[in-house]
C-alpha positions as CSV (number, residue, x, y, z in Angstrom):
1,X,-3.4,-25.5,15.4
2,X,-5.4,-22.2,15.4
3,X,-6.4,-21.0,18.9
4,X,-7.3,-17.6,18.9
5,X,-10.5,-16.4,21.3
6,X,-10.3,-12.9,20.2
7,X,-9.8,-11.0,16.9
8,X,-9.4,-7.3,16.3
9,X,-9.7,-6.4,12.3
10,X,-8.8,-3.0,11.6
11,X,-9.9,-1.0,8.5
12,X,-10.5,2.5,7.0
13,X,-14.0,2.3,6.9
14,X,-16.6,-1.1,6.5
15,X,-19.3,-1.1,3.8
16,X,-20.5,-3.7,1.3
17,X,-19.7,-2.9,-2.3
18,X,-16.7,-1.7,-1.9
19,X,-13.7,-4.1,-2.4
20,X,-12.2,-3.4,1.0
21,X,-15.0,-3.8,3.0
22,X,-15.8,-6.6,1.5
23,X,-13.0,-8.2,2.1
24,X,-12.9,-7.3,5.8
25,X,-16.6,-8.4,6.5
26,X,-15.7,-11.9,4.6
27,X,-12.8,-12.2,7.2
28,X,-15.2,-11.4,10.0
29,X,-18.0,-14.1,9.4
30,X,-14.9,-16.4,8.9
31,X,-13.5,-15.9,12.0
32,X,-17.2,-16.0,13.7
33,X,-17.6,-19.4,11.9
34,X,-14.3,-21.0,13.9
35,X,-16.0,-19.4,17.1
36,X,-13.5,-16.7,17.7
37,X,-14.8,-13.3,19.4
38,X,-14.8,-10.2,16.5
39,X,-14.1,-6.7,16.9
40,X,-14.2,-4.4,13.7
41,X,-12.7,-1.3,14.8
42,X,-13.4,1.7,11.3
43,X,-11.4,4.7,11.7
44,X,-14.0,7.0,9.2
45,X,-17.9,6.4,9.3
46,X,-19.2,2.7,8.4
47,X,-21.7,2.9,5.2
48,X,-23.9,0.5,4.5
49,X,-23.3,-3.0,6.2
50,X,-25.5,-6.7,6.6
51,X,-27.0,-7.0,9.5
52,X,-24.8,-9.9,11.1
53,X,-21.6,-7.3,10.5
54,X,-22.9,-4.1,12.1
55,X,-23.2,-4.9,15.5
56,X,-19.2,-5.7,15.6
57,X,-18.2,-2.5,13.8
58,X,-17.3,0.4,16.3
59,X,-15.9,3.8,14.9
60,X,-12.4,5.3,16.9
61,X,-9.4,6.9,15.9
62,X,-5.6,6.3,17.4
63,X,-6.1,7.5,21.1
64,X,-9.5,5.6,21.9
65,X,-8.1,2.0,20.5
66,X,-5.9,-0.2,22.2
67,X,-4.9,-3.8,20.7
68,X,-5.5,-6.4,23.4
69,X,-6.6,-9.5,21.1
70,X,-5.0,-12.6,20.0
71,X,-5.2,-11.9,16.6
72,X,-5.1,-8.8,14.8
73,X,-5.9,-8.0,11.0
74,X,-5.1,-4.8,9.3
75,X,-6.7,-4.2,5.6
76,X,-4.2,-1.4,3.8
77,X,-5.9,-0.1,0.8
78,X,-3.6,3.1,1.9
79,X,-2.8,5.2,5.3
80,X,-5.3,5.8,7.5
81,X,-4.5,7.2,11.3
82,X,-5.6,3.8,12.8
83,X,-3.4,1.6,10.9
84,X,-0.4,3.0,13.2
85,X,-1.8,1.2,16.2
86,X,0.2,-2.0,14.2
87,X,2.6,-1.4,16.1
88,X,1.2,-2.5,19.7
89,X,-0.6,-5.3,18.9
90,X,-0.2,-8.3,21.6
91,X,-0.7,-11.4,19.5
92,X,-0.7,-13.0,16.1
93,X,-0.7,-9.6,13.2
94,X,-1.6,-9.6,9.9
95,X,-1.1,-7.2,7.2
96,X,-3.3,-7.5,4.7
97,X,-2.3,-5.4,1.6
98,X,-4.5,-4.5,-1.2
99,X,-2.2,-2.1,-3.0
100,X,-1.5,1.4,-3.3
101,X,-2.3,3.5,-6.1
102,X,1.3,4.7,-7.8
103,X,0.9,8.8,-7.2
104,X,1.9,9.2,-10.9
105,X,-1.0,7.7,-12.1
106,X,-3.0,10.0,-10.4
107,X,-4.6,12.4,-12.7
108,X,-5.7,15.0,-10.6
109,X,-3.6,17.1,-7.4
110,X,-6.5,16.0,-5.2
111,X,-5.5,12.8,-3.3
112,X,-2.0,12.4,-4.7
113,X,-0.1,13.3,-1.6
114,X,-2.1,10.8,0.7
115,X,-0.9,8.3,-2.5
116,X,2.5,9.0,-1.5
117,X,2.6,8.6,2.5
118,X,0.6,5.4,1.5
119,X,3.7,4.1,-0.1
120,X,6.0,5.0,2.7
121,X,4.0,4.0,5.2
122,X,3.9,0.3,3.8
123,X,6.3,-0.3,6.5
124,X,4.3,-0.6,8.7
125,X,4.4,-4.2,7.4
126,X,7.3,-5.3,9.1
127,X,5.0,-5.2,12.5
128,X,3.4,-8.7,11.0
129,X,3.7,-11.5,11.2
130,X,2.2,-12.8,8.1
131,X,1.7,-10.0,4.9
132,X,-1.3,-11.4,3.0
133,X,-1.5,-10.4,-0.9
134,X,-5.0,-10.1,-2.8
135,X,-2.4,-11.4,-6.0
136,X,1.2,-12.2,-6.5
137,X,1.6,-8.8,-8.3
138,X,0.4,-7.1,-5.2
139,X,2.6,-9.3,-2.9
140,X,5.8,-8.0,-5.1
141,X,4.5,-4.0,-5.0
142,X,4.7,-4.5,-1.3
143,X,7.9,-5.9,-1.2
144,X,9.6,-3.5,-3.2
145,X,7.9,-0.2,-1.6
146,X,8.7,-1.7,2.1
147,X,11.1,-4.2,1.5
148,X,9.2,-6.8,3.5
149,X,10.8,-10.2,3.1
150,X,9.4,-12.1,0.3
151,X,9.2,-15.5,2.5
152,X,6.6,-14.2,5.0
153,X,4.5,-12.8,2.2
154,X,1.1,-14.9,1.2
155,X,-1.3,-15.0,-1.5
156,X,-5.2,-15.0,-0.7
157,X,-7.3,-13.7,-3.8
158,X,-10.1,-11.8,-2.5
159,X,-13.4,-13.7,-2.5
160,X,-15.8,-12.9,-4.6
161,X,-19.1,-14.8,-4.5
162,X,-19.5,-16.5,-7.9
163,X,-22.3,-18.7,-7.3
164,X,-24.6,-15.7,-6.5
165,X,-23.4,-13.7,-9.4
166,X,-24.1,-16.5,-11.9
167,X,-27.6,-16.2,-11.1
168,X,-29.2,-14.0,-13.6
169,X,-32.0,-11.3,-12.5
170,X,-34.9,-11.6,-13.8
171,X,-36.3,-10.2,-16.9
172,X,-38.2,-7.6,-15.2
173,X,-35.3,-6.4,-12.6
174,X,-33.3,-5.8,-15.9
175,X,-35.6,-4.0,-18.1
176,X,-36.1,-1.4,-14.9
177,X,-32.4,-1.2,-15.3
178,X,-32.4,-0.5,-18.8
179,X,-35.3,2.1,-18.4
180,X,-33.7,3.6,-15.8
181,X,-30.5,4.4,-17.8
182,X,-32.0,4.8,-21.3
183,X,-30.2,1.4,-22.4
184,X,-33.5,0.2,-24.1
185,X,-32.2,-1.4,-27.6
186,X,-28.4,-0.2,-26.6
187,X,-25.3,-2.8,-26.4
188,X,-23.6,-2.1,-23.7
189,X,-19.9,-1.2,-22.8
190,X,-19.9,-1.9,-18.6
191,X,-17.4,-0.1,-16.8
192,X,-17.3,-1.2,-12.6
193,X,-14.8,0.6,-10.3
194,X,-14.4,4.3,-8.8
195,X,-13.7,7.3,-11.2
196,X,-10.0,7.2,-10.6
197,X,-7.0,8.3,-12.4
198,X,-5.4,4.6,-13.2
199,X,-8.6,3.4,-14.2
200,X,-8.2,4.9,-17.5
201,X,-12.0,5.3,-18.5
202,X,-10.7,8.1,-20.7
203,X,-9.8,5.4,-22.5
204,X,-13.2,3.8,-22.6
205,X,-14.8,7.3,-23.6
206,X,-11.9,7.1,-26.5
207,X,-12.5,3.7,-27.5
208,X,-16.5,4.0,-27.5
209,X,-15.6,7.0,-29.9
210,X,-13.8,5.3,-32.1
211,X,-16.5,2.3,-32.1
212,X,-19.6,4.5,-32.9
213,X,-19.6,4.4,-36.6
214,X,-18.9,0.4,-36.5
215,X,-21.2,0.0,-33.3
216,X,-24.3,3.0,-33.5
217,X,-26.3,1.6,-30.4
218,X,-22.8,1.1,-28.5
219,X,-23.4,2.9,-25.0
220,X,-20.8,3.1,-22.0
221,X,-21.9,2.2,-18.6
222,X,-19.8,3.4,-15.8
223,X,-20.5,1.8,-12.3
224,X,-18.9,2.9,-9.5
225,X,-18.5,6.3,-7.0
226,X,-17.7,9.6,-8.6
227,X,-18.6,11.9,-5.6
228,X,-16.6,9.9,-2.7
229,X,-13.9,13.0,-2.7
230,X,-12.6,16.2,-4.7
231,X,-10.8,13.2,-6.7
232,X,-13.5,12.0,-8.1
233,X,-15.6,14.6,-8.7
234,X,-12.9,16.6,-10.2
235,X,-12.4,13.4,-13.0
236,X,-15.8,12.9,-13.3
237,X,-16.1,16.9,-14.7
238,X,-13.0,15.8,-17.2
239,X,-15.0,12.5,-18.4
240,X,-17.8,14.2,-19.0
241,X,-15.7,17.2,-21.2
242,X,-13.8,14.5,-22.8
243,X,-17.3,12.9,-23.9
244,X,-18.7,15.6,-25.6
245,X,-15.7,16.8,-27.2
246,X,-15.5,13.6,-28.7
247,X,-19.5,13.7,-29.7
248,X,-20.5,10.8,-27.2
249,X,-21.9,12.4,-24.5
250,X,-25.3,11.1,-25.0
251,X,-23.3,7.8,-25.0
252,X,-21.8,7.7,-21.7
253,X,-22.9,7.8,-18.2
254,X,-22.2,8.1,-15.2
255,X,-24.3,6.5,-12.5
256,X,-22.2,7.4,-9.7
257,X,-22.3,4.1,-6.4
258,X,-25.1,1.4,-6.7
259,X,-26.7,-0.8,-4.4
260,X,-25.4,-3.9,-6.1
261,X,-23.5,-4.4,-9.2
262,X,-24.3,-7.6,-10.2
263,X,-27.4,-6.6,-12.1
264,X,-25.5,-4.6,-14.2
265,X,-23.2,-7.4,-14.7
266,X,-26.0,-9.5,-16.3
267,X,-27.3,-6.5,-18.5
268,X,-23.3,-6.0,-19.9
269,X,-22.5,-7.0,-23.4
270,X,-18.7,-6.4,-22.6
271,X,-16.8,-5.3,-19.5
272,X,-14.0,-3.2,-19.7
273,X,-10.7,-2.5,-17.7
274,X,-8.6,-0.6,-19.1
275,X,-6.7,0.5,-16.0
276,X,-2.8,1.1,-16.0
277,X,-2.7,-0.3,-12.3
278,X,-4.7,-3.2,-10.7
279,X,-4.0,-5.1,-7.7
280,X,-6.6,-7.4,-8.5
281,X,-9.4,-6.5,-10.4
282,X,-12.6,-7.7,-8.6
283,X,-14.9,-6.7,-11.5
284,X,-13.3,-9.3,-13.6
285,X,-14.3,-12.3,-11.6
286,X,-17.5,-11.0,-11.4
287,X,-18.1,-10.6,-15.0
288,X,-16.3,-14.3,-15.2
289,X,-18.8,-15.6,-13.0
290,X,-21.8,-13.7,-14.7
291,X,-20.7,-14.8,-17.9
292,X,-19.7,-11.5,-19.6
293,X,-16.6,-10.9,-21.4
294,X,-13.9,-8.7,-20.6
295,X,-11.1,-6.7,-21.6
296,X,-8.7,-5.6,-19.3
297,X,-5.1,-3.8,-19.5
298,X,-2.4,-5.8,-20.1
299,X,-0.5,-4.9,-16.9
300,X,-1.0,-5.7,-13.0
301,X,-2.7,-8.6,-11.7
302,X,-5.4,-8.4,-14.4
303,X,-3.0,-11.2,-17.1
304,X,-2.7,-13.1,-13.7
305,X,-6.8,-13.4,-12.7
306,X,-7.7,-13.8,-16.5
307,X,-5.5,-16.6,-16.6
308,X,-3.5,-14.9,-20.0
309,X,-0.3,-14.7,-18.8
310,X,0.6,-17.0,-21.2
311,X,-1.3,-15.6,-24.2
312,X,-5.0,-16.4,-25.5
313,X,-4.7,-20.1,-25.5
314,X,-5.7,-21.0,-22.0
315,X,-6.8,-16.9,-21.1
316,X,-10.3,-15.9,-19.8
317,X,-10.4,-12.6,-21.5
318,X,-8.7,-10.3,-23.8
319,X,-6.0,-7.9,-23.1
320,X,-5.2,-4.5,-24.2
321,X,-2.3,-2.5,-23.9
322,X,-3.5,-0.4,-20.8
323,X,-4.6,3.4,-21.1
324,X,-4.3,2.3,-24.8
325,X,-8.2,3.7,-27.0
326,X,-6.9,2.1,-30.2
327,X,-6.3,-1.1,-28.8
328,X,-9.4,-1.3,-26.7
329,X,-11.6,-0.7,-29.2
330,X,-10.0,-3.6,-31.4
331,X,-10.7,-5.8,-28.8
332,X,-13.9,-4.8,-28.0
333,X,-15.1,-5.0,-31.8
334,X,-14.2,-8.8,-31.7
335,X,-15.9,-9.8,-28.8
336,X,-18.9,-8.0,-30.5
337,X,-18.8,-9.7,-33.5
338,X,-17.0,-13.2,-32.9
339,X,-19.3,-15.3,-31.5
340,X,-17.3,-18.2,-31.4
341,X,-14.6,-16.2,-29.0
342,X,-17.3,-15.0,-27.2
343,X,-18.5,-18.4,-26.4
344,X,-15.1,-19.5,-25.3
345,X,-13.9,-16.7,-23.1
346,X,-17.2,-17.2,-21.1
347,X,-17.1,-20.7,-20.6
348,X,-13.5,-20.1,-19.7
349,X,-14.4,-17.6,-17.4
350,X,-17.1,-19.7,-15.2
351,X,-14.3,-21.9,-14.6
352,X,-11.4,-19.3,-13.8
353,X,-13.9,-17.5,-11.1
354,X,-14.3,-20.9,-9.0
355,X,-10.7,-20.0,-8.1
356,X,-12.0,-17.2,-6.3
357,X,-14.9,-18.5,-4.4
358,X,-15.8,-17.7,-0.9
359,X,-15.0,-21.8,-0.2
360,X,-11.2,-21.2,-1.4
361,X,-11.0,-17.9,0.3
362,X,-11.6,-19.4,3.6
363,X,-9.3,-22.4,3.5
364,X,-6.3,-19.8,2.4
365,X,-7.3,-17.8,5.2
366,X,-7.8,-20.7,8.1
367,X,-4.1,-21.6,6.6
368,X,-2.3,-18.7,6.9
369,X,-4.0,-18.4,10.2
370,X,-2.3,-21.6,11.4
371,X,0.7,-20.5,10.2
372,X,0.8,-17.2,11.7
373,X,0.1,-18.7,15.1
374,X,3.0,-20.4,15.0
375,X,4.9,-17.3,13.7
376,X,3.8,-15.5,16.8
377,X,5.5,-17.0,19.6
378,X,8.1,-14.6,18.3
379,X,8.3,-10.9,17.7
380,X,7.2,-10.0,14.3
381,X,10.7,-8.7,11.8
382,X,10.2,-4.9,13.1
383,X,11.8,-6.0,16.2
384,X,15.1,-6.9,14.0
385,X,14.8,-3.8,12.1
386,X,16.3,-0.6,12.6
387,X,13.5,0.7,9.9
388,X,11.1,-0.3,12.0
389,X,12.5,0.6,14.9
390,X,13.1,3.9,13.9
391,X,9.3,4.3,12.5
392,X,8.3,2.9,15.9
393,X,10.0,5.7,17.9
394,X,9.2,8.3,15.8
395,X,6.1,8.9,17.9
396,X,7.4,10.6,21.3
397,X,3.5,11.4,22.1
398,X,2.7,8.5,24.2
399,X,-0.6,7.9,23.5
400,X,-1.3,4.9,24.4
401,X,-0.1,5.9,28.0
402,X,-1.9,4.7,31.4
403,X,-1.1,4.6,34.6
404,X,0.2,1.8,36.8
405,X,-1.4,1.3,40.0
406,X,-1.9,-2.1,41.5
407,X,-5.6,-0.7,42.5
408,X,-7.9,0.3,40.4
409,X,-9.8,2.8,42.4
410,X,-6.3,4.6,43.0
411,X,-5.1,4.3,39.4
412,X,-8.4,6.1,38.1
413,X,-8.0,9.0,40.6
414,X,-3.8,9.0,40.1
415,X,-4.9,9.3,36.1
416,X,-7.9,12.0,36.7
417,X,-6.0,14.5,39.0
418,X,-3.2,13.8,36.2
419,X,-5.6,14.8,33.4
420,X,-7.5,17.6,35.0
421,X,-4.2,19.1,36.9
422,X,-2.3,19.7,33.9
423,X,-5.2,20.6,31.1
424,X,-4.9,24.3,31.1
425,X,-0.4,23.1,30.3
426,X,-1.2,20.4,27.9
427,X,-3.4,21.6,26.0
428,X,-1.9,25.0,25.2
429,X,1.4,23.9,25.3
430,X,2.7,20.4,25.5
431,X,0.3,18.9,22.7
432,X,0.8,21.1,20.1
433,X,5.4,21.0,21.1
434,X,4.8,17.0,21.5
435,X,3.0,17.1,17.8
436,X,5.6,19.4,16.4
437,X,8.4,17.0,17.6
438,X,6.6,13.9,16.2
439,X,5.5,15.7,13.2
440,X,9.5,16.4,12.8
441,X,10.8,13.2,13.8
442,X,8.1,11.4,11.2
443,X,9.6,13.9,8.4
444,X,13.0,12.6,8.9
445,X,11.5,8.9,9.1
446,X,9.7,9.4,5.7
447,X,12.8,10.9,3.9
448,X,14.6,7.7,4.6
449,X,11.9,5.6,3.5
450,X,11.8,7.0,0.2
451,X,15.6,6.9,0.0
452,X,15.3,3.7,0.9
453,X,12.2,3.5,-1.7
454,X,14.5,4.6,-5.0
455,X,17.2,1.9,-3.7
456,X,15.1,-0.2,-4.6
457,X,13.5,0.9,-7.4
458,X,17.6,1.7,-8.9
459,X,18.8,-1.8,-7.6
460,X,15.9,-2.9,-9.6
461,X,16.4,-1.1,-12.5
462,X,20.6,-1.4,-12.2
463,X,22.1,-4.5,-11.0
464,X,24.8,-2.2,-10.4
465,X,23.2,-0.5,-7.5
466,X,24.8,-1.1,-4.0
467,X,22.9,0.0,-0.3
468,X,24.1,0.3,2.6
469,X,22.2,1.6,6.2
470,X,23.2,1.8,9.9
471,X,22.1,2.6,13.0
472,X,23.9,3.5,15.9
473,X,23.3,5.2,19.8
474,X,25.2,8.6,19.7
475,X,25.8,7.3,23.6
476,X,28.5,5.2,22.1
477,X,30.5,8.4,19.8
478,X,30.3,10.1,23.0
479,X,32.1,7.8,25.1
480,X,34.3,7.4,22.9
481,X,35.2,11.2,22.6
482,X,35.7,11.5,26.0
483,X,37.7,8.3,26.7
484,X,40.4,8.5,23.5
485,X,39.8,12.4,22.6
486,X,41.5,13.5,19.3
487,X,43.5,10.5,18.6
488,X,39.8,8.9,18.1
489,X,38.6,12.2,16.3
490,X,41.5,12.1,14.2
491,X,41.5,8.7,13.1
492,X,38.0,8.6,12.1
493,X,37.5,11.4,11.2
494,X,38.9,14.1,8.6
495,X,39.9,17.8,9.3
496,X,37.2,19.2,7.4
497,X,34.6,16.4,8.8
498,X,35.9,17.6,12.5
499,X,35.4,21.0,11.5
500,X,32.3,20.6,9.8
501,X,30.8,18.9,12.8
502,X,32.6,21.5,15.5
503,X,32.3,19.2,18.3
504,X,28.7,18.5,18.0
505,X,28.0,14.3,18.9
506,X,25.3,13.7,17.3
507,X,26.7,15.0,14.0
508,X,29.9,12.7,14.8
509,X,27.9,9.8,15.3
510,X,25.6,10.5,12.0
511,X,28.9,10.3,9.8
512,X,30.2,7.1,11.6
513,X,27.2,5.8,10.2
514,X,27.8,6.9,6.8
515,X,31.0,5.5,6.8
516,X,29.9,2.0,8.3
517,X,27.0,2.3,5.8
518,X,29.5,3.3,3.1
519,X,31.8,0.3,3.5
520,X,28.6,-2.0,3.2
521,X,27.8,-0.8,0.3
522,X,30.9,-1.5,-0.6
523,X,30.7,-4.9,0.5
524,X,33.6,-4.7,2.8
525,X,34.3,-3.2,6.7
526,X,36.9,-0.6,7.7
527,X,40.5,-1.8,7.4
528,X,39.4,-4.6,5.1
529,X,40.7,-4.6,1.3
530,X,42.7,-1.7,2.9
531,X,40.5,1.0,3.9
532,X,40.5,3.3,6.5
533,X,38.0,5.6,8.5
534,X,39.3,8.7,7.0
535,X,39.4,6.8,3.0
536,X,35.2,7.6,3.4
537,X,34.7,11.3,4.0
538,X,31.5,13.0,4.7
539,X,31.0,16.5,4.4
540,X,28.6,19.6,4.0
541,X,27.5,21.4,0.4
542,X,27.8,25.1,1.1
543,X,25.0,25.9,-1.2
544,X,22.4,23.7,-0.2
545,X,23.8,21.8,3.0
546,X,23.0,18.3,1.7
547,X,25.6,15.6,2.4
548,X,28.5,15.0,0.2
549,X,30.1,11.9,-0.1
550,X,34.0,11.7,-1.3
551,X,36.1,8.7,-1.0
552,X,39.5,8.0,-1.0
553,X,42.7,5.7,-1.4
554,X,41.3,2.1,-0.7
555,X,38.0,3.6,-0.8
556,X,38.0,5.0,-4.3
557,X,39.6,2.1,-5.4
558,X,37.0,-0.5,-4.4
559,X,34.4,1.6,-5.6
560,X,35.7,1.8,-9.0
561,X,36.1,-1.5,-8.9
562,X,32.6,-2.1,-8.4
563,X,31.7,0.6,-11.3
564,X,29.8,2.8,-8.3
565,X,30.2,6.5,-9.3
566,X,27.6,8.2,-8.1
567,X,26.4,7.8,-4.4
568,X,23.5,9.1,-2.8
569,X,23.8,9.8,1.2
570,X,20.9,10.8,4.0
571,X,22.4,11.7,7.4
572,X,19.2,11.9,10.2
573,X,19.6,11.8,13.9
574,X,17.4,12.5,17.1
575,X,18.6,12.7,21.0
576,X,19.7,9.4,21.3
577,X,20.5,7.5,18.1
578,X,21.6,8.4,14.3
579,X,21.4,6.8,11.0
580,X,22.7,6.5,7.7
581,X,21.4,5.6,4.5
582,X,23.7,5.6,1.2
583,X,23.3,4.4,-2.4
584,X,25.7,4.0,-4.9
585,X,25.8,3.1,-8.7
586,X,27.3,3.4,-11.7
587,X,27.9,6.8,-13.4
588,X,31.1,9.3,-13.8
């Protein structure tokens, strides 16, 4: 049974017509409906939202938000500063995960970096509960960049209001359309989405070049921002090149964000998709429900919401290979010309975009809500993993720090002479040290996350691949160094590790973790299968100082066994803890 009286939902930014914000403002009327107090908390600027939405929506950033609710709901379209506050939330958490843009599929420098610290920072999944997928594609993207367990990952397609859409404007709304864009006697190519690189609409400006001698009045329509950031624009200038190298630039254009799409939707001989990644795809259900045909790439969750995973027979659309211009113009000519497919894919369609309907939305949400009540009565898997852990005390600032005084008077004058005593030393010179120091500790967090990252992506790729991580408190190496001395140094340790480390704890305790990390990679522990502490040796390359992995006797022989020849190994520690993360896999 649900029985949450508060809910905190936790986004970028809110504004209709944008998939996001949609998606978050549908949760919030939800919520409303079951009589549950709602918070929208925006970390940039709201845009444009319905009237029963605004009041709820407050702009903050990290230090003026603390998570006090019973539930809590973040949307992750990528990183934003806010979404870190995850991590002290009091009640039921959701991670809601709309996927991340791959950074090589990003055409342009602008944006590509933020692409990447969206991928690492997927973990901050493992502070939920409950991970909610827009499609199953999306719910295995997240697994593999985070490594989020599988079982506690849900799918909820994003609603998309079908019934409204179906409606078609009237004659007069589109023919102001049409005037308004030159479309008068034009068939129309619809494109709906931002001017992004894995949208591939160079491969619609491609396609509609190939198609003009075939298809004279053939026009593309692109829908969608294309002055949001330097991104965009900077794609934008590159469409419109590629359009009139090709001789189609009175063909194509641009019309940059619109009120509402659906108008277009209605005025659309043929939607296209062409994109090389998708985690869902609204515009597809929306054609579906307006009773346009579309032709998406072949790739993502676009097979999955068409309903062509399994080839034409049952599909609600065409697919082409993505980024491909050859292909997309094939399929494009026969929905032009075949009437009879045409007729079939849209009577499909109506009844594929029921499946995402704001009715089905809401049950899969009030369910997973049940489920992640129950869930909550105990701590969420970052509690149980030294990933999270590690990403959890990265952050040395204390920010979220108050002071704790039984009387409330006292406490607010205890925390002003705090604040206005020490301003003229914090802000000159603790803030900007604290930031260095968490800025530092956050670079070593992030280079194990994308070691951790391409384990994956090798274990996926090589069945061969073995991992292996550990964490331990450097407290425990030092005990033992001053209890057993160098008969402990010397057993664990090699001559050129003891050298190589010259006394120094912490770098002791980083190479015990190697080794423990080794010999679980190896699927074994230390004096199993015969292998000792000094079999796994750790040590320094002169020329770049990067870790070097050699092993020995037992060591070597288990490995080889296994076919591992080539290991990867990250050493990181701070005051009080080290870990290790290794990788090994076939090779010489």
């Amino acid at each position: 049974m649900i029985n949450f009286q508060t809910a905190d939902l936790i986004g970028p930014s809110v504004r209709t017509g944008d998939a996001t914000g949609n998606h978050l403002i549908e949760i919030a009327r939800i919520l409303r409906q079951d009589g549950i107090r709602t918070q929208i908390y925006s970390n940039y600027p709201p845009g444009p939202t319905p009237d029963d939405i605004r009041p709820l929506v407050r702009q903050t950033d990290y230090a003026g938000y603390s998570p006090q609710s019973d539930l809590f709901i973040l949307e992750y379209p990528s990183w934003y500063p806010l979404a870190e506050r995850i991590r002290d939330t009091k009640g039921a958490t959701l991670f809601a995960y709309h996927g991340v843009t791959p950074p090589e599929l990003w055409k342009v420098e602008a944006g590509r970096e933020q692409m990447e610290i969206s991928q690492l920072r997927t973990q901050l999944a493992w502070f939920a509960h409950l991970a909610i997928a827009d499609s199953p594609y999306i719910g295995r993207e997240l697994h593999n960049l985070s490594g989020y367990p599988m079982e506690r990952i849900r799918i909820i397609p994003i609603s998309v209001p079908v019934d409204t859409i179906r409606q078609r404007p009237s004659e007069a709304t589109l023919a102001q359309l049409r005037a308004q864009w030159r479309l008068e006697g034009k068939q129309v190519m619809l494109f709906i989405g931002r001017v992004a690189g894995n949208k591939r609409i160079d491969a619609a400006v491609a396609a509609l070049a190939r198609l003009r001698t075939s298809n004279p009045v053939l026009h593309l329509l692109v829908v969608g921002s294309k002055e949001d950031n330097p991104a965009e624009r900077e794609l934008a200038v590159r469409l419109a090149d590629q359009a009139a190298r090709l001789g189609v630039a009175d063909r194509v254009t641009l019309t940059g964000r619109v009120d509402a799409v659906e108008p277009y939707l209605h005025l659309a001989d043929v939607v296209v998709l062409p994109s090389q990644h998708e985690g869902f795809g609204v515009p597809l259900v929306e054609a579906m429900a307006a009773g346009t045909p579309v032709v998406a790439g072949a790739t993502g969750a676009m097979p999955w919401v068409l309903d062509a995973e399994k080839g034409e027979e049952r599909a609600a659309g065409l697919l082409c290979k993505p980024g491909d211009a050859e292909d997309l113009a094939r399929q494009v000519q026969r929905l032009l010309t075949d009437a009879e497919l045409r007729a079939t894919l849209v009577e499909r369609g109506y009844a594929r975009a029921a499946a995402f309907s704001p009715a089905v939305f809401a049950h899969n949400l009030r369910t997973v809500l049940a489920e992640a009540a129950e869930l909550a009565k105990e701590p969420p898997p970052a509690a149980q993993s030294p990933m999270g852990r590690l990403m959890r005390e990265s952050d040395i600032a204390l920010r979220s720090y108050r002071v704790r005084s039984g009387s409330p008077i006292v406490g607010r004058l205890i925390e002003w002479v705090r604040r206005n005593s020490t301003t003229h030393v914090k802000e000159a010179y603790l803030d900007p040290i604290i930031e260095r120091q968490v800025n530092y500790n956050r670079l070593l967090a992030d280079e194990i996350l994308k070691l951790q990252m391409e384990n994956r992506r090798l274990r996926a790729a090589n069945s061969g691949v073995r991992t292996g991580v550990d964490l331990i408190e450097i407290a425990r190496i030092r005990t033992a160094v001053e209890r057993y001395g160098a008969h402990f140094l010397e057993r664990v340790f090699t001559a050129a590790e003891r050298a190589a480390c010259n006394g120094r704890t912490e770098s002791l305790a980083a190479r015990f973790a190697g080794k423990e990390a080794v010999a679980k990679a190896l699927g074994t522990g230390i004096w199993r299968h015969g292998i000792t502490w000094t079999d796994i040796e750790i040590v320094r390359v002169a020329e770049s100082g990067e870790p070097a992995l050699h092993l020995h006797g037992a060591a070597a022989v288990r490995a080889a066994g296994l076919g591992l020849g080539q290991w990867s190994i990250s050493l990181s520690h701070d005051r009080e803890r080290a870990i290790a993360v290794v990788v090994g896999q076939g090779g010489i």
